[in-house]
VEXDREN-2710 file (C-alpha; in Angstrom, 1 decimal):
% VEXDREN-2710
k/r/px/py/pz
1/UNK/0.0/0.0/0.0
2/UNK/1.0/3.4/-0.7
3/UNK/2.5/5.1/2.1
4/UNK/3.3/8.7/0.2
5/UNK/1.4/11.4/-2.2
6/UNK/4.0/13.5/-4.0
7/UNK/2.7/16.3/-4.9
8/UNK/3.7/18.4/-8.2
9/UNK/2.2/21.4/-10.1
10/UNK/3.4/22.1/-13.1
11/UNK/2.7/25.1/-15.4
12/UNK/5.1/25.7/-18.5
13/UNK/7.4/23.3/-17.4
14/UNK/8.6/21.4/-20.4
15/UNK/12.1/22.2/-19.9
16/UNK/12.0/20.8/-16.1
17/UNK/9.4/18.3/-15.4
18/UNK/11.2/15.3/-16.8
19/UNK/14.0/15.3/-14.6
20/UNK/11.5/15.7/-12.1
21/UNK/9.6/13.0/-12.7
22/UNK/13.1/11.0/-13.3
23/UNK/14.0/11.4/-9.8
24/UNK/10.7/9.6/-8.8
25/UNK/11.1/6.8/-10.9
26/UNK/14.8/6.0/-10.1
27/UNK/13.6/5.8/-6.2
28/UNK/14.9/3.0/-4.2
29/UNK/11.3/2.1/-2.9
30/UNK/7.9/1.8/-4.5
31/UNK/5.3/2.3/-2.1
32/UNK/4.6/6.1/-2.9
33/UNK/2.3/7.9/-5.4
34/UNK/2.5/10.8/-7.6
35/UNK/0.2/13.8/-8.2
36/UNK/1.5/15.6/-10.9
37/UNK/-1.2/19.1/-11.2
38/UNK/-1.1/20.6/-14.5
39/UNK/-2.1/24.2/-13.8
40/UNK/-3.0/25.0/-17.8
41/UNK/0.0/25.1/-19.4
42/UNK/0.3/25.8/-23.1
43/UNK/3.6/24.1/-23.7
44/UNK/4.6/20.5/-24.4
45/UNK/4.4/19.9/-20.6
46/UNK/1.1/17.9/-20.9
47/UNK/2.6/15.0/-23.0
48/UNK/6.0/14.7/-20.8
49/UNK/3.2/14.0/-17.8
50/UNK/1.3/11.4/-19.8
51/UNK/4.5/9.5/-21.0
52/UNK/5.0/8.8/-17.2
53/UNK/1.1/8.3/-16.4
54/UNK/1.4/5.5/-19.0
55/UNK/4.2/4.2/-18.0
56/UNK/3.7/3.5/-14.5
57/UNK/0.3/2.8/-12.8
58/UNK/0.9/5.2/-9.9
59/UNK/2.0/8.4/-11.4
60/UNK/-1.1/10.3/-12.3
61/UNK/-2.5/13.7/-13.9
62/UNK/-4.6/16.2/-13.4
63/UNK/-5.5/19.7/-15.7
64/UNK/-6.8/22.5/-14.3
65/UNK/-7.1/26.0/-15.4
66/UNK/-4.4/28.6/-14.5
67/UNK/-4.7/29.5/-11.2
68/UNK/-1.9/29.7/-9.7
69/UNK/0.9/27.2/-7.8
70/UNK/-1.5/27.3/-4.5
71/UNK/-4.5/26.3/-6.6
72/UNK/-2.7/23.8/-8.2
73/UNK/-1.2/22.1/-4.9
74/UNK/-4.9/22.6/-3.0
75/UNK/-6.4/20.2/-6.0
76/UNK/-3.4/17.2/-5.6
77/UNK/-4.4/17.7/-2.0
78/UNK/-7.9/16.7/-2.7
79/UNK/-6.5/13.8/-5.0
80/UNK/-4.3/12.5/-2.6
81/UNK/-4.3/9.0/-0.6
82/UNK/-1.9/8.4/1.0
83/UNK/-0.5/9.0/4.7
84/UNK/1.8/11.6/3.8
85/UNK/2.0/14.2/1.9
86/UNK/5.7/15.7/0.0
87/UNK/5.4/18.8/-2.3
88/UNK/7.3/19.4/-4.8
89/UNK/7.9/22.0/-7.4
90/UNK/8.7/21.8/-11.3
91/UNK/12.6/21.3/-11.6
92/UNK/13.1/19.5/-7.9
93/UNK/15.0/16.5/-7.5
94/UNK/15.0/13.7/-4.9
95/UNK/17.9/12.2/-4.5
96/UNK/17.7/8.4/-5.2
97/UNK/17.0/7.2/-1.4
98/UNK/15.3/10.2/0.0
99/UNK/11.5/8.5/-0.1
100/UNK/12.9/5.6/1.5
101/UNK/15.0/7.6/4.2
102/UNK/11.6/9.2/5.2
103/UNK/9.7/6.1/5.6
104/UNK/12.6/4.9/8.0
105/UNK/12.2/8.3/10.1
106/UNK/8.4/7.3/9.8
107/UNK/8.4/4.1/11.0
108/UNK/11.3/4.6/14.1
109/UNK/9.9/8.0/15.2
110/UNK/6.0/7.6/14.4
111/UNK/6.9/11.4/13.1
112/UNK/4.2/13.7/11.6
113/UNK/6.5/15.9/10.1
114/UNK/9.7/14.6/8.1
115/UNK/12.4/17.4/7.1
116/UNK/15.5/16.5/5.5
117/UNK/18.3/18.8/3.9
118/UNK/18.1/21.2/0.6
119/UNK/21.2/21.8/-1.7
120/UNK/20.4/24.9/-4.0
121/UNK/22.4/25.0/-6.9
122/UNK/22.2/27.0/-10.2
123/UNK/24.4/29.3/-12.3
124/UNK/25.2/31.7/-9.6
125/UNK/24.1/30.0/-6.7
126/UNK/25.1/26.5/-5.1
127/UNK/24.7/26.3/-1.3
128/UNK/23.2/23.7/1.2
129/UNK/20.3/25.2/3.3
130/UNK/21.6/26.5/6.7
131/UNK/18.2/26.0/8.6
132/UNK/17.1/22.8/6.8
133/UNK/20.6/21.4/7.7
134/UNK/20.8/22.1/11.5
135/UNK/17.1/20.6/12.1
136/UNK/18.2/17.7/9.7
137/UNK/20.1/16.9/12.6
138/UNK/17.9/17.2/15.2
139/UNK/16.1/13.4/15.8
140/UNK/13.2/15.4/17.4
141/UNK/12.9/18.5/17.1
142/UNK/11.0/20.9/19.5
143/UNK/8.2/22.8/18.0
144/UNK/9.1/26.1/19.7
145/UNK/12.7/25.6/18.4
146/UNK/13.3/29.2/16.4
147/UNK/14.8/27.0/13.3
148/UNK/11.4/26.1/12.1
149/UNK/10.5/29.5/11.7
150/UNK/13.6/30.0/9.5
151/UNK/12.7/27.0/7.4
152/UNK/10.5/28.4/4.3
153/UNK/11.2/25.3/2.0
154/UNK/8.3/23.3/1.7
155/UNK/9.9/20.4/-0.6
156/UNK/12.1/18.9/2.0
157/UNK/9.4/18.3/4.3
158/UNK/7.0/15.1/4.1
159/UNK/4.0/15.9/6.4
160/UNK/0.9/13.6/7.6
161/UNK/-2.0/13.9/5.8
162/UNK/-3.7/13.8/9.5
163/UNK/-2.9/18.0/9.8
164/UNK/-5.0/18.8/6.7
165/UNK/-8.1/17.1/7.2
166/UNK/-8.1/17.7/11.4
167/UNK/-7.5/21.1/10.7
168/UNK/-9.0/22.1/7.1
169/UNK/-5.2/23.2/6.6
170/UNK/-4.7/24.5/3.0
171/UNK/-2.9/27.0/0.8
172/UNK/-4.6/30.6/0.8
173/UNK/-4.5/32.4/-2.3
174/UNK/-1.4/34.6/-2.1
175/UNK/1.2/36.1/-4.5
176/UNK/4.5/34.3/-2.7
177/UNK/5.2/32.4/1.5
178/UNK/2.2/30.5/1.5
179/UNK/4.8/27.6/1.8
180/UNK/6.2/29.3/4.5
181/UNK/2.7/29.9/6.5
182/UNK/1.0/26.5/5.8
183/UNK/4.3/24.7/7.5
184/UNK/4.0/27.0/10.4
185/UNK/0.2/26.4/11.0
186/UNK/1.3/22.3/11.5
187/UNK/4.5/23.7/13.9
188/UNK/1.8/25.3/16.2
189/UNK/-0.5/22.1/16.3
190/UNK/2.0/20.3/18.0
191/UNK/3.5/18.4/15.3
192/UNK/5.9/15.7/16.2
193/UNK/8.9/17.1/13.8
194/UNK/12.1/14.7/13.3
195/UNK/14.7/15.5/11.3
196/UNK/16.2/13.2/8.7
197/UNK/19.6/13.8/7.0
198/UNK/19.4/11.4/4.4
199/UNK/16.6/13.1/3.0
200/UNK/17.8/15.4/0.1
201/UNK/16.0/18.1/-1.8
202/UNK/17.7/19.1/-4.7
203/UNK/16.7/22.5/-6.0
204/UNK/17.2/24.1/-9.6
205/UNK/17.7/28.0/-9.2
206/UNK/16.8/29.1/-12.6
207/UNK/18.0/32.7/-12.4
208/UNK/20.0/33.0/-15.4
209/UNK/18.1/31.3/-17.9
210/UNK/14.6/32.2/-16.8
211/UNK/15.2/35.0/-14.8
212/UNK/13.2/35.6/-11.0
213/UNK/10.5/33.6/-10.6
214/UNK/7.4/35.8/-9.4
215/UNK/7.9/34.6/-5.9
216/UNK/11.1/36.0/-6.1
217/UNK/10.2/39.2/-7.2
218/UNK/10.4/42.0/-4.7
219/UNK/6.9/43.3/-6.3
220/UNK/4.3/45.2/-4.3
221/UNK/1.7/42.4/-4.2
222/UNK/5.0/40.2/-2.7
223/UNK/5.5/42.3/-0.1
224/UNK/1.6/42.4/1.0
225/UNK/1.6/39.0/1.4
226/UNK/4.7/38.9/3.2
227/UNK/3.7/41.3/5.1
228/UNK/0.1/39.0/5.8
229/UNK/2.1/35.8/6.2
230/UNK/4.2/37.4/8.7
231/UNK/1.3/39.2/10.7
232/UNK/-0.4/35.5/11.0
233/UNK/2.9/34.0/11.8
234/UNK/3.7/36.9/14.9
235/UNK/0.4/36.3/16.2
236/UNK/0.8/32.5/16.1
237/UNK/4.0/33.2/17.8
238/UNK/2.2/35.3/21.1
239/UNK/-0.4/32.4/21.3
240/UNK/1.6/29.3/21.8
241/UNK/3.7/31.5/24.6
242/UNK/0.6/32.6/25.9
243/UNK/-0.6/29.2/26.2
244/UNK/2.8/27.9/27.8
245/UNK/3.8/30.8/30.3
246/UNK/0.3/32.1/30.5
247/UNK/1.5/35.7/29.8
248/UNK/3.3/37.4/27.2
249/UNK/5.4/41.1/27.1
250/UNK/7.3/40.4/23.6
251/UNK/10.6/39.9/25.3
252/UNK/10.8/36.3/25.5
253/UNK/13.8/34.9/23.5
254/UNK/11.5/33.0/20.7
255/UNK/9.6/36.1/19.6
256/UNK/12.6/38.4/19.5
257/UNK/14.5/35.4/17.2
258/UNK/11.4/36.1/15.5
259/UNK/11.6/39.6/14.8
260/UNK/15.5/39.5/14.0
261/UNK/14.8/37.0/11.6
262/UNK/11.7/39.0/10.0
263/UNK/14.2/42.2/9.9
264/UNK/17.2/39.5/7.6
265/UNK/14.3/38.3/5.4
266/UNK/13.0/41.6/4.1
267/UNK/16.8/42.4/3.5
268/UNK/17.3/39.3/1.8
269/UNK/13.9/39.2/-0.2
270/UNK/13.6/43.1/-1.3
271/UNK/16.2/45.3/-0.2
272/UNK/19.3/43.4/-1.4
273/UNK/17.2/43.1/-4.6
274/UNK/16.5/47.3/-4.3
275/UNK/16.6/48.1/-8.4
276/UNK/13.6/46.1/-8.8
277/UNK/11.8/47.9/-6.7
278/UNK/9.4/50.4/-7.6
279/UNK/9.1/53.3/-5.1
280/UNK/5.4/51.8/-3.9
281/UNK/7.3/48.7/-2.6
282/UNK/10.3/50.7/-0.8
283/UNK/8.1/52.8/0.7
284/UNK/5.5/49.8/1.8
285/UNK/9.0/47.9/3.3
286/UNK/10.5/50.8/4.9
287/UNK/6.9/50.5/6.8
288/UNK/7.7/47.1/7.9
289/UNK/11.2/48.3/9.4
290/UNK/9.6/50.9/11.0
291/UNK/7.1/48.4/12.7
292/UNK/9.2/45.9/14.0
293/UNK/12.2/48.8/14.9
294/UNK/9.5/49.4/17.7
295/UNK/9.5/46.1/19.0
296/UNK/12.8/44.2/18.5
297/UNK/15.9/44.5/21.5
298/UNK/18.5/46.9/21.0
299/UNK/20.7/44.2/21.2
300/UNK/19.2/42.5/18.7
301/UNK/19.6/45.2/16.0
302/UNK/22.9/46.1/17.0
303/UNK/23.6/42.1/16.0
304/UNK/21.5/42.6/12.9
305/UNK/23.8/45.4/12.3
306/UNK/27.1/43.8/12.2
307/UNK/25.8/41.1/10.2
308/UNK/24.8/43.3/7.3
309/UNK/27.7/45.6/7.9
310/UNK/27.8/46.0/3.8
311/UNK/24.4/47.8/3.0
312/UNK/24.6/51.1/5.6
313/UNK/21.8/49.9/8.3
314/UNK/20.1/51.4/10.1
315/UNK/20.1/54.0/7.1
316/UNK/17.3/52.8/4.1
317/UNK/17.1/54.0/0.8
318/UNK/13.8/54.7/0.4
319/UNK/14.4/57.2/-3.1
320/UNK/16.6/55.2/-5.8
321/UNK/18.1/58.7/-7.1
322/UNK/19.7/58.5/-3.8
323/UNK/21.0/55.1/-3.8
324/UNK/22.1/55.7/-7.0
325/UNK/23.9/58.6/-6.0
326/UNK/25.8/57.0/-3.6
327/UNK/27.4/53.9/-5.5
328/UNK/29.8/51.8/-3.8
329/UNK/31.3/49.9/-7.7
330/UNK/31.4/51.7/-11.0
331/UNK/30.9/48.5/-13.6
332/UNK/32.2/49.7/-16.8
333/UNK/30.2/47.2/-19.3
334/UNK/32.7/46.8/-21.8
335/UNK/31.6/43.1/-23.1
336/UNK/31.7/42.5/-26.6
337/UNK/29.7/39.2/-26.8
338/UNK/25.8/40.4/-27.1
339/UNK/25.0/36.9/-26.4
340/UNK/26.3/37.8/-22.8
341/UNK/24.7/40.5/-22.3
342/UNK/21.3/39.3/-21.1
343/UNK/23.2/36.3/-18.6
344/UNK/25.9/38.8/-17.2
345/UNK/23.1/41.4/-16.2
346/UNK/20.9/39.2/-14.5
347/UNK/23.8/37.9/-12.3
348/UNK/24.7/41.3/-11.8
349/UNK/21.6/42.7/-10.6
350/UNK/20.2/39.5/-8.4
351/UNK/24.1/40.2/-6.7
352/UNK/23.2/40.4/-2.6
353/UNK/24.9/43.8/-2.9
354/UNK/22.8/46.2/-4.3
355/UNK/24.5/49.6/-4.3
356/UNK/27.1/49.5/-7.9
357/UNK/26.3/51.8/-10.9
358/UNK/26.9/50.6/-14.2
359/UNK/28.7/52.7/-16.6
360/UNK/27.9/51.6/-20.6
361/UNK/28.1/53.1/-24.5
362/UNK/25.4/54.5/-26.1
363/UNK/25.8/51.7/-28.9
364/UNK/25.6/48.6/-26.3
365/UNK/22.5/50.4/-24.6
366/UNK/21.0/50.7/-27.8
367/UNK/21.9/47.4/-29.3
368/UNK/18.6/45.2/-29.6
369/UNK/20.3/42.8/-27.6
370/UNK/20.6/44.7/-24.2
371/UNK/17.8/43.2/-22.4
372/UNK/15.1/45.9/-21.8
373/UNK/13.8/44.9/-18.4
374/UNK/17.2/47.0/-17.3
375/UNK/16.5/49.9/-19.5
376/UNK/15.0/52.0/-16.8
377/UNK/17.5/51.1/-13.9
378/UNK/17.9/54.0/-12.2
379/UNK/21.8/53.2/-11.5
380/UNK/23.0/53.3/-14.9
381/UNK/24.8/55.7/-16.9
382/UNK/25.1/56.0/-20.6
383/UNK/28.0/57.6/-22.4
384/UNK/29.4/58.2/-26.2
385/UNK/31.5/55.3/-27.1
386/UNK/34.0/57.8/-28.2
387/UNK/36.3/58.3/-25.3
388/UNK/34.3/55.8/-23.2
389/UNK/36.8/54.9/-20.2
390/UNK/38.2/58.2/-19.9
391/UNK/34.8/59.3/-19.4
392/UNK/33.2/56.7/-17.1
393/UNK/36.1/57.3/-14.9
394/UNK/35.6/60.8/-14.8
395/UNK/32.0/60.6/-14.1
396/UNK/32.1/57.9/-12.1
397/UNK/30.6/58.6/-8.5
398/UNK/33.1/55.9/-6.6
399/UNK/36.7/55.6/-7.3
400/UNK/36.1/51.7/-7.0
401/UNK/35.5/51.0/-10.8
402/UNK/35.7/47.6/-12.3
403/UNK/35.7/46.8/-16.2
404/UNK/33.8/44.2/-17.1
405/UNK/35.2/42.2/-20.4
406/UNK/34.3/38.9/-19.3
407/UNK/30.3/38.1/-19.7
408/UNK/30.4/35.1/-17.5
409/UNK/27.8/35.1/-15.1
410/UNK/29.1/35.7/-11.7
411/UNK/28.4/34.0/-8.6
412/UNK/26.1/36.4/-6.5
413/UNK/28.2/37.0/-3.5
414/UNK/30.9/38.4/-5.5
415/UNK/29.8/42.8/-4.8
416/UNK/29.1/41.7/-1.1
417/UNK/31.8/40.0/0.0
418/UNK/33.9/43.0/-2.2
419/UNK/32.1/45.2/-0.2
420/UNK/33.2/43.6/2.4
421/UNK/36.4/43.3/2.0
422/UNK/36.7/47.1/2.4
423/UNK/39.5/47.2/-0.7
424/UNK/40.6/50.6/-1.2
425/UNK/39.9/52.3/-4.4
426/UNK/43.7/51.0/-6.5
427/UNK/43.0/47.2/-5.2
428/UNK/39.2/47.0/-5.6
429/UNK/39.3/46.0/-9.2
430/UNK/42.0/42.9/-8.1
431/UNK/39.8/42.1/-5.2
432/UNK/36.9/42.3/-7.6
433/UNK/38.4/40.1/-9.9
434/UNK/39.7/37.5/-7.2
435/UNK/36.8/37.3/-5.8
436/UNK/35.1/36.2/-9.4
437/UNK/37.4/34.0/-9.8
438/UNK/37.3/32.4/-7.1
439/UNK/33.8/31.4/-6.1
440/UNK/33.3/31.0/-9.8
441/UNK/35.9/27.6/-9.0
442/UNK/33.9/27.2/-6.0
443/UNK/30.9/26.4/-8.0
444/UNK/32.9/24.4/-10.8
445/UNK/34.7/22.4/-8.0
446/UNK/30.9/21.6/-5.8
447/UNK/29.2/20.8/-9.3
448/UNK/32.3/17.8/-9.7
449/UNK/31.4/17.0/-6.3
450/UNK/33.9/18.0/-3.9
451/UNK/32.4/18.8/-0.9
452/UNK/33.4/22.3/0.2
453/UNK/32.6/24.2/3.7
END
């Protein structure tokens, strides 16, 4: 009898699905079934599903109009047998013993929540998950433990069917973290959570080639529902320490882990990304800072200072002429490959280090090959091609300047940990160009398989 429903919507995914789909069929048990949701795609994704359907007897599909990832993953809910339930997107992997890893945590733990590891890998990014890893560890882990809260992946966990029915649990109809709030609602049921390291998510980060995804995006409508999630979340927070201490004055340990952690995310989620920002959004996130300033310790900001020493805190750009203004890189674009142009600017502007100006000719700007979702960046600067350098250094508004020749994509670390570094202005382009180079052989080195710290 099957013991797990995989879950998996699927919109457009031609490209990705297969290997998907692969990495259920090379499983090293049998006893699981999968729900593959097609949410109205228009593609060849429809007949990749079908080859599998056919193929084996418990892989099966389901087409729905678009509505949305959260639609999609409500209706294999409905569909779904089986004792527990794994959701996966478009593009994840298992690897080959994961399924059976979780029914072994199963069986010896009687768990209702499985969570195993994540590695995230992609053209500029290639790292395990820090808070999947440490309560991979943890053989049981403690639902008031401030790691969960940090853990907004949603396809290294394998949870029992039993939390969706008793509770009428399912995804609400938001633009991004409904992931992150439909794990938290089973946390705060009392959830019996065990961690198990064999367990391995592997996730495609499709930045390059596909660009952000729109739960990526640091839009408007992402911040509003991040700004939702997080309300529910807080409030989910006070109640469970109400209901162990009997009182609660928002200085207990867990909610101010809460609050520094709510701070990093809306650094890491929409200011580090600041150029995609329109000034609705900035203004809508300075709000959020402002909210929680008033409620996290001193203490605790100072410590969120020092870890973000690179982007000015407790400072906020909240008008892109004066972030631009105040550049920390010059990046002369000097490539002459327009085939690069598209892949090198996308891994320049998802870098975690937002505050560079870029410095180009008037014939690269205008080339039909400069992508034009960076037309309108505030931050850059177009110039004659006559005399380029001389000029870009003169107008410049850093004395850190870098010339680009190289369209590689680069690793998206490479401006902060520059930054950093704290190079001064006749070593910044060396440091820049170390830097490349050498997480760009990190990368080359993990994809062989070497594992690296």
């Amino acid at each position: 009898m099957n013991r797990l429903s995989v879950i998996i919507p699927v919109y457009n995914g031609e490209k990705y699905i297969e290997k998907t789909l692969e990495s259920m069929v090379t499983q090293t048990v049998e006893n699981f079934e999968v729900i593959i949701v097609d949410d109205g795609s228009t593609d060849g994704t429809a007949e990749i599903c079908r080859k599998y359907c056919d193929e084996y007897n418990d892989f099966n599909y389901i087409y729905q109009e678009h509505k949305g990832v959260y639609a999609a993953r409500n209706a294999g809910i409905e569909k779904a047998k089986c004792e527990y339930f794994l959701f996966l997107d478009c593009g994840d992997l298992l690897t080959d013993e994961s399924i059976e890893a979780i029914f072994k945590c199963s069986d010896e733990n009687d768990a209702d929540v499985v969570t195993g590891r994540c590695w995230r890998n992609g053209d500029i990014e290639y790292e395990y998950d820090k808070p999947l890893d440490i309560i991979a560890t943890m053989p049981v882990v403690e639902n008031m433990e401030t790691w969960l809260f940090k853990n907004r992946e949603l396809g290294a966990k394998a949870i029992r069917k039993k939390y969706f029915e008793l509770y009428d649990i399912r995804f609400l109809d938001l633009s991004a973290y409904g992931e992150w709030l439909l794990f938290m609602q089973i946390v705060m049921k009392d959830a019996k959570i065990c961690g198990c390291p064999e367990f391995i998510l592997e996730k495609t980060v499709k930045h390059i080639e596909d660009g952000f995804s729109q739960f990526e995006m640091p839009t408007y409508e992402n911040i509003k529902s991040a700004e939702y999630v997080i309300s529910e979340l807080y409030s989910m927070a006070k109640e469970a320490i109400i209901d162990r201490t009997g009182t609660f004055d928002g200085d207990e340990a867990y909610i101010q882990e809460f609050i520094h952690y709510i701070y990093q995310f809306y650094l890491d989620n929409f200011y580090r990304k600041y150029w995609y920002m329109d000034e609705k959004s900035i203004l809508l996130m300075k709000d959020e800072f402002e909210k929680y300033a008033q409620l996290i310790r001193p203490e605790k900001f100072k410590k969120l200072q020092e870890n973000n020493a690179d982007i000015r805190l407790p400072y906020i750009y909240v008008n892109k002429k004066d972030a631009a203004a105040e550049p920390e890189f010059a990046i002369f674009f000097d490539l002459t490959k327009e085939e690069e142009y598209r892949p090198f600017l996308r891994s320049l502007y998802a870098q975690t280090y937002p505050f560079f100006e870029v410095m180009i000719t008037e014939s690269r700007f205008n080339s039909p090959a400069f992508p034009d979702e960076f037309r309108k960046m505030e931050n850059i600067t177009v110039l004659p091609d006559k005399g380029f350098h001389t000029n870009a250094r003169k107008q410049a508004k850093t004395g850190k300047c870098f010339e680009v020749r190289n369209g590689e994509p680069i690793d998206i670390r490479v401006l902060r940990e520059t930054a950093l570094s704290k190079a001064p202005a006749f070593t910044a382009q060396y440091v820049f160009t170390q830097k490349r180079k050498t997480l760009g052989i990190r990368k080359t080195l993990k994809d062989k398989g070497l594992n690296l710290n």
